[in-house]
N, C-alpha and C positions, 0 to 999 in steps of 0.2 A: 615256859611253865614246867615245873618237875612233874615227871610224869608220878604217878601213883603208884607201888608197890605192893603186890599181894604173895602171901604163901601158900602152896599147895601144903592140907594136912593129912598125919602119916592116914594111912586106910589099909596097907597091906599086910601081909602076911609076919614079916619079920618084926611088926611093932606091939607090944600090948597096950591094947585099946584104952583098955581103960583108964591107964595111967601113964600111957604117950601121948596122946590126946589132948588131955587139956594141960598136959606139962610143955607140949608144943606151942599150943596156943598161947600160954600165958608170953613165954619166953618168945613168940615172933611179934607179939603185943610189945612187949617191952623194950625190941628192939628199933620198933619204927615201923614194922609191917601193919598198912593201913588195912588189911581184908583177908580173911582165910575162907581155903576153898576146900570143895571135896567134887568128885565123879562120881562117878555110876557105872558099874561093870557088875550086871547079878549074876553071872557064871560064866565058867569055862566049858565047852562043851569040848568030850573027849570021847571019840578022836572028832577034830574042827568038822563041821560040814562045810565052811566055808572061811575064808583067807579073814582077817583081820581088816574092817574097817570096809570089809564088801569085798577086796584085793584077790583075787585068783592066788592060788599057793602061799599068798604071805603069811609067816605062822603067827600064831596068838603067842605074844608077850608073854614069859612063866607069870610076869608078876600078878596076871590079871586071876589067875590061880584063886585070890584069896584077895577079895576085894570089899571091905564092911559097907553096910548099907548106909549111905550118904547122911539123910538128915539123922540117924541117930548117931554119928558122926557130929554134926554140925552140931546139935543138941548138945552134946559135950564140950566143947570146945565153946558154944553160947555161956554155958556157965562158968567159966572158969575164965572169960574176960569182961571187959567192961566197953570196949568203945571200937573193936575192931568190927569191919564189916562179915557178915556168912554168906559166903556166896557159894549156887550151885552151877558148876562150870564142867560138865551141865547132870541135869536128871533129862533120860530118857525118858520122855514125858508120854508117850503113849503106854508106856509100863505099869503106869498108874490110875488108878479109879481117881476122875477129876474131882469129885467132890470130896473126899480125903484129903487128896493130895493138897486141894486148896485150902482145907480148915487145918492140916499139919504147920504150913506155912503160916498159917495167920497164926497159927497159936506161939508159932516159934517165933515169929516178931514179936510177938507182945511180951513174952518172957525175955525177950533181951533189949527190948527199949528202942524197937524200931530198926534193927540192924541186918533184918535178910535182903538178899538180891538173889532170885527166881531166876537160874537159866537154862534153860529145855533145849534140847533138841529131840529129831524123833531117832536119833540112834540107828546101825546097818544089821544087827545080829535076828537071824530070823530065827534062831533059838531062845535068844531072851523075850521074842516074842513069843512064842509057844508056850513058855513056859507061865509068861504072866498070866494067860488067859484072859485078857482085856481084851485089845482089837487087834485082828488080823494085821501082819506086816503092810498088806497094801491099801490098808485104810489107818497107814500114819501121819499123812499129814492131814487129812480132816480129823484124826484124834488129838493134834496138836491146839488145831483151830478151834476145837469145842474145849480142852483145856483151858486155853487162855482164855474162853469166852466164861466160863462158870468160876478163875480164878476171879477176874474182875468184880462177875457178880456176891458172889460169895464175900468177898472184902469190902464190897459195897455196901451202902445204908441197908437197913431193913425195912419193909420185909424184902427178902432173896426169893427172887421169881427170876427161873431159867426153861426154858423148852430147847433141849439138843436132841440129837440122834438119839442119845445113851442116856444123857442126862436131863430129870424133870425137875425141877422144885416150882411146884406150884405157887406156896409161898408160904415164907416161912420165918424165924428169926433165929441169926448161924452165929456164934458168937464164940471166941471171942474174937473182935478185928482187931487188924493189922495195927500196930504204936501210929504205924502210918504209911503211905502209898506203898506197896513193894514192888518195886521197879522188875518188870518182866524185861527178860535177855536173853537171845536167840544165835543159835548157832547156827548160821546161814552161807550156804556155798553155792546154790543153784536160784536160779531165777527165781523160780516159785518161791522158795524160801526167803531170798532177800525182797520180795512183794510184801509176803504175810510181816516179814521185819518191819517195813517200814509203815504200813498201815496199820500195826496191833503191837508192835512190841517198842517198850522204850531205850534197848540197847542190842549191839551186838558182842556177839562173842569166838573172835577169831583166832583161828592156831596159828602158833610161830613158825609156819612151811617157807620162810626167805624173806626178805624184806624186800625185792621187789615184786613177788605174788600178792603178798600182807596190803602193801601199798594200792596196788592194781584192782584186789577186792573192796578195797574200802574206797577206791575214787566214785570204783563201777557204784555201788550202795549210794553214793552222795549225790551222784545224778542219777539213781531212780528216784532219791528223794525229792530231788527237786522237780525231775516229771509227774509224779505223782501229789504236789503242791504240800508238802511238811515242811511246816514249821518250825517244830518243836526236835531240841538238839537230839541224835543219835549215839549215847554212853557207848563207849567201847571200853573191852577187858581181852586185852590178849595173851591164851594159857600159851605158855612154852612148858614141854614138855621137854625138861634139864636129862642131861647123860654126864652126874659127874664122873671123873675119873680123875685121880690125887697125881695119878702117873702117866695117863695115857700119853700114846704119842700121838704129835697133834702133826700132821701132814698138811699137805696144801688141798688136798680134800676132803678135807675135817668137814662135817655136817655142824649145822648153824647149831651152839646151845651142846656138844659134844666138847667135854674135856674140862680141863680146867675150872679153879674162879677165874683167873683171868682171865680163859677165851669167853666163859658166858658173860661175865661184865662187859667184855666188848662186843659179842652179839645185841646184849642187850640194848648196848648204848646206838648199837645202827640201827634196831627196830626202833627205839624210841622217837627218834627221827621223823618217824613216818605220822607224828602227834596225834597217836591214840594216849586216850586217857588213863589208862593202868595197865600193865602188865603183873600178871599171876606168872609167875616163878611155881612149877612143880619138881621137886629134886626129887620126893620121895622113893622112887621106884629103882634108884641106883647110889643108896647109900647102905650102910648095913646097919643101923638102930637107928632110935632117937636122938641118943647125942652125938650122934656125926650128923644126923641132919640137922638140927640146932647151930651148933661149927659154922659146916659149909652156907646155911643159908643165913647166918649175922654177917659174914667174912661177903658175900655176895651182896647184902644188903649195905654193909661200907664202905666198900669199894664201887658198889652201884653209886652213890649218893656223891663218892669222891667224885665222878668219874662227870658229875652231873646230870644223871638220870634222874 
């Protein structure tokens, strides 16, 4: 089965939004990319309190510098195609007031005719928690659980009656719904988190850290599944996060998705392997405009397809 093909769209600092955006989007539409993504990175704190990704000493990315805020992102890029998927990969979902969060979503599906996919995680920066003023860093993963629990209801029939921690709706009518189901996806690396995965969310969402890590994750997830008696199939989308380089030299300890098209088309084709259903392609962060990421990701997207990904 060919696996699926998505692109990462631009968000940073070297692109203009307003008119990279959905000049992106139409142009990965047109090329075969079935789903465009965006992240979540609400600031750079300077100087770091803490390493990147939770990491002792590791520095923060320049790129993360200058990062647009996701669904007005994806809103753009909703209107300026017609049939590709919006996926968030992911929103730091404790960042956000759930009942917002979940009536932004429904509204952005219905404006593109049914085409979001919801992926949350609860994010490591305890500065972008400070800042949001929602919940405390160490009540994110019950802010995750009351999310998903007011996204469901809130896109469900009316009347919308919820009792959470944070969140009341006694009852009410939220409108508008979703074109239809919006499939929630979860970035899950620890136990707890691949539990809350497979009893509340319909997909997962894994980073390209090796292909036999990728593999090892996603066995472990299939037999929690089945100890925990699920039925119903578990969508996977996995972001690799691209390091092109036109010239680099590619060594024998070249990092997986570093260098080249042709070494990320052959990464790619050994993750595909591992028969997850889509892989997201993000180059944006190591190209220098629009149209070299355009280039690089049609030339990676037919040489993927050559290659039978």
């Amino acid at each position: 089965m060919t696996t699926r093909l998505g692109l990462g769209l631009p968000q940073m600092r070297q692109y203009d939004l307003g008119k990279d955006v959905p000049d992106v989007a139409r142009a990965a539409e047109r090329m075969g990319y079935e789903s465009l993504w965006v992240f979540e990175r609400a600031l750079f704190p300077e100087p770091a309190t803490q390493g990147v990704y939770g990491i002792e000493g590791r520095p923060w990315p320049d790129e993360y510098r200058d990062v647009a805020e996701p669904l007005v992102t994806l809103t753009l890029a909703a209107a300026a195609t017609e049939r590709a998927e919006l996926g968030t990969s992911v929103l730091i979902a404790p960042l956000h007031l759930p009942f917002r969060l979940a009536k932004a979503l429904a509204s952005l599906d219905a404006a593109s005719g049914g085409r979001v996919v919801a992926g949350f995680g609860t994010g490591w920066s305890h500065d972008e928690y400070a800042a949001a003023s929602v919940r405390p860093f160490a009540e994110r993963g019950r802010a995750l659980d009351e999310l998903i629990g007011v996204c469901r209801a809130v896109w469900g029939p009316d009347p919308v009656v919820y009792e959470g921690e944070v969140t009341r709706i006694a009852s009410a009518v939220v409108g508008p719904k979703p074109a239809r189901p919006i499939p929630v996806m979860l970035a899950a690396s620890s136990d707890r988190a691949r539990r809350r995965l497979v009893d509340h969310a319909d997909g997962w969402l894994p980073n390209g850290v090796g292909v036999e890590v990728v593999a090892e994750q996603w066995r472990r997830l299939r037999d929690l599944a089945d100890e925990r008696g699920r039925t119903e199939p578990i969508r996977t989308v996995l972001r690799i996060n691209a390091r092109y380089r036109a010239s680099a030299h590619e060594g024998a300890r070249r990092r997986p998705f570093h260098g080249g098209v042709d070494r990320i088309v052959e990464d790619l084709a050994a993750h595909a392997e591992i028969g997850l259903d889509e892989i997201l392609i993000d180059l944006q962060g190591s190209v220098r405009d629009a149209e070299e990421l355009k280039d690089v990701a049609a030339e990676v997207y037919e040489k993927a397809r050559a290659a039978g990904v």
